[in-house]
C-alpha angles and dihedrals in degrees: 000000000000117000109235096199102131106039082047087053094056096049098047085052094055098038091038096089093051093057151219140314134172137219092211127050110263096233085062088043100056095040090049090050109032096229137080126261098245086061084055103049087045094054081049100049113044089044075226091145101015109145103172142348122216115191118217136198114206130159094353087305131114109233123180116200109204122213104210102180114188105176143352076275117036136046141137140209128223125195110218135192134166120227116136091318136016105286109201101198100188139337125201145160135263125215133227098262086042089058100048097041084057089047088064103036115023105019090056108117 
């Protein structure tokens, strides 16, 4: 599976100024992921912990869905796609046993 970082990174960078949306209300969004928004546009958008980038392509749209590991034990995926803004389509979290099962198998360079 080939890593889309740098053609994510560019796109984040041209799309960054027009904002953000989301597919999901914000309430569900920070309840499903323990943390406020602002802390998750914020891990988006700095690629601080981006790990890999899969490009999709559903229903005649690109989608990216970004891996941001933090730890052995936490880390969380966003779906991602450009339109006029940046649309995040959904964000959760990954598990411990889901880490390490990506370390071995989709992380790999």
């Amino acid at each position: 599976m080939k890593d889309h970082s740098e053609e994510f990174r560019i796109l984040i960078e041209k799309y960054k100024e027009r904002g953000l949306e989301y597919g999901k209300p914000k309430e569900y969004i920070e309840f499903r992921n323990s943390c406020s928004i602002e802390e998750l546009e914020k891990a988006l958008l700095e690629f601080k912990d981006l790990k890999f980038v899969e490009r999709q392509v559903k229903e005649g749209e690109k989608r990216y869905k970004t891996y941001h590991v933090y730890s052995s034990k936490r880390g969380r995926v966003y779906v991602i796609t450009f339109t006029d803004k940046i649309r995040i389509i959904s964000i959760y979290p990954l598990s411990q046993s889901t880490v390490k099962r990506y370390h071995r198998a989709k992380f790999k360079k």
